[in-house]
NUKERO-922505 format. One line per 2 residues: for each residue x negated, y negated, z negated of C-alpha. Coordinates in nm, 3 decimals, decimal comma, padded with zeros to 5 digits, m for minus. Last residue first. Layout:
REM NUKERO-922505
X Y Z ~ ...
This chain:
REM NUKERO-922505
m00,272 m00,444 01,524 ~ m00,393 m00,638 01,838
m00,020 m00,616 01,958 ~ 00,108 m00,725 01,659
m00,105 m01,025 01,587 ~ m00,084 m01,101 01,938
00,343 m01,108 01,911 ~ 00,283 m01,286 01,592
00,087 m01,575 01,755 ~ 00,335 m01,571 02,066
00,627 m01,620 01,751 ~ 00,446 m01,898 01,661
00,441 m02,094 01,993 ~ 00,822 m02,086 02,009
00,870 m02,178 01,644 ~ 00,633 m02,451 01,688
00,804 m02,577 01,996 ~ 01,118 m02,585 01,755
00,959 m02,759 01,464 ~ 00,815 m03,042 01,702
01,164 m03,102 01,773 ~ 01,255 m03,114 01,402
00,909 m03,327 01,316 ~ 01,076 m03,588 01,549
01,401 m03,576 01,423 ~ 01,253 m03,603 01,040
00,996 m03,915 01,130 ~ 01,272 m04,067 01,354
01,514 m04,035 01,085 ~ 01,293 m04,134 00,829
01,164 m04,441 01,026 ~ 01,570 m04,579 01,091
01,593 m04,548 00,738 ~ 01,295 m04,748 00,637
01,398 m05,026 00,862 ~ 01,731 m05,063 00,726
01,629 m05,088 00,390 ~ 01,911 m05,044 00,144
01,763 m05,004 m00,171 ~ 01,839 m04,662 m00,180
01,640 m04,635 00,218 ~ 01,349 m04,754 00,016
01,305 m04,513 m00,268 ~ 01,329 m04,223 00,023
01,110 m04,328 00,225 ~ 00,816 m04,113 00,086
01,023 m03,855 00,223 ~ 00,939 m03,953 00,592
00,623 m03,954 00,437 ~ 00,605 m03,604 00,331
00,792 m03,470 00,624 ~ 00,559 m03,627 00,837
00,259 m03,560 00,721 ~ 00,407 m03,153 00,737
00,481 m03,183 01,083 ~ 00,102 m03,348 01,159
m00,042 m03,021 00,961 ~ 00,196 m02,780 01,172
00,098 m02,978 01,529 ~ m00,225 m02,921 01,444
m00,249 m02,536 01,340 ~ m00,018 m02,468 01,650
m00,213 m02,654 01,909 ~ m00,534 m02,501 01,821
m00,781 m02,441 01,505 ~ m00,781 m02,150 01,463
m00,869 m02,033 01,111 ~ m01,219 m01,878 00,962
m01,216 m01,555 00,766 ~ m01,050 m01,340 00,955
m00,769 m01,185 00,760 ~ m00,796 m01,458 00,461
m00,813 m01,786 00,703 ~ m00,510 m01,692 00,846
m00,344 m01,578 00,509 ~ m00,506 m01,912 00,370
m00,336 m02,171 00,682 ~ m00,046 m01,972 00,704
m00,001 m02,030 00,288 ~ m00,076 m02,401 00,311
00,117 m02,486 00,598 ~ 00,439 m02,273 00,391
00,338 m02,433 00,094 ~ 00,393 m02,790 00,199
00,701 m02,672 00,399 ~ 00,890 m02,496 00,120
00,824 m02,898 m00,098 ~ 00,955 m03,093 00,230
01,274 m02,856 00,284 ~ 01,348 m02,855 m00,105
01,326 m03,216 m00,119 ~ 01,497 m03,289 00,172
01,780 m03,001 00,088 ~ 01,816 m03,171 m00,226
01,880 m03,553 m00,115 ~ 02,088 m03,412 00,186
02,321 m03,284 m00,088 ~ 02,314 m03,608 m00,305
02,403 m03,796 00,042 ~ 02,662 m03,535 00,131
02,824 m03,588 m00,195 ~ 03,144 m03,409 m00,151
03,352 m03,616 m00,333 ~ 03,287 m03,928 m00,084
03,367 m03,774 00,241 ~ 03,728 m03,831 00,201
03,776 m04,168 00,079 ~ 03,495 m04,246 00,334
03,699 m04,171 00,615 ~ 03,989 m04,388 00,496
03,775 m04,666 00,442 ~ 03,616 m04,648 00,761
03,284 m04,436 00,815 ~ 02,972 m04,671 00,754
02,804 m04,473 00,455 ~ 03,025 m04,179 00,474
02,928 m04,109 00,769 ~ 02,575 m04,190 00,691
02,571 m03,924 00,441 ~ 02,739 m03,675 00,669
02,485 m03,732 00,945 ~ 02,226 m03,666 00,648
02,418 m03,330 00,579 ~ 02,406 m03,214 00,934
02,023 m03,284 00,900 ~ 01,975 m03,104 00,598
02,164 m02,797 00,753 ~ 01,963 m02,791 01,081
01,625 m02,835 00,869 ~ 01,739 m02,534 00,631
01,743 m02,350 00,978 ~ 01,393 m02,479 01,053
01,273 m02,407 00,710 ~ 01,392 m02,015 00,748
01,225 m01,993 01,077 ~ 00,922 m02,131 00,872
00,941 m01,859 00,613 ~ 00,962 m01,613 00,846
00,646 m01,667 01,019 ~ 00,476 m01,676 00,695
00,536 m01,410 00,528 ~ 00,457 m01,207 00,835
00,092 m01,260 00,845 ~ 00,093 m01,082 00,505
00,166 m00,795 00,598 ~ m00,164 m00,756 00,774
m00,313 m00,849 00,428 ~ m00,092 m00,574 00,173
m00,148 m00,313 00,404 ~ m00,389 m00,164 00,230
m00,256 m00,257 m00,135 ~ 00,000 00,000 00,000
């Protein structure tokens, strides 16, 4: 078992982050909630209110950008674990600059409750932008796998 334990390994990963990019599609429905019932109309807002979408999207951020953090770091270690140096390629890159985003698009956070219009608009681009970058990196992850699996 304890064998096995390091190929297996390369797995944990890879699942994680498909895991992150559907918690991404659910914190994003939840922000478009929030700012529904931000600038909805009256009646709209009456109803979106009780379910906190803003609280929600709140969590799932936070939970999204802290699984992230140790997702890069964990593929970066198991990678750097089974062959004792990493890759550094398109995938590798494009993961650290997703996970600088995240953080700062968090960073945002205090900002956007004090009603800064500019800080907003940056999260969403920082989080829409790192959710398109997610998806290539979910293609181009899954060809890392499939070598992994072949070469096994």
């Amino acid at each position: 078992m304890l064998a096995t334990l390091p190929f297996s390994l390369n797995f944990v990963h890879p699942l994680m982050e498909w895991s992150l990019l559907a918690a991404g599609g659910w914190a994003l429905y939840l922000g478009i909630k929030a700012k529904k019932t931000r600038t909805g109309s009256p009646e709209q807002r009456k109803n979106l209110v009780p379910k906190k979408f803003a609280q929600r999207h709140y969590l799932w951020g936070s939970i999204l950008l802290a699984v992230m953090t140790l997702g890069t770091l964990g593929g970066i270690a198991v990678t750097y674990l089974n062959n004792g140096k990493l890759f550094v390629g398109p995938h590798l890159l494009v993961g650290l600059a997703m996970t600088g985003m995240i953080a700062v698009a968090a960073s945002l956070s205090p900002l956007m409750q004090r009603g800064n219009l500019i800080a907003r608009k940056a999260h969403v681009g920082l989080n829409m932008g790192m959710m398109t970058l997610f998806l290539w990196q979910a293609v181009s992850g899954m060809e890392i796998v499939n070598k992994i699996w072949t070469n096994r």
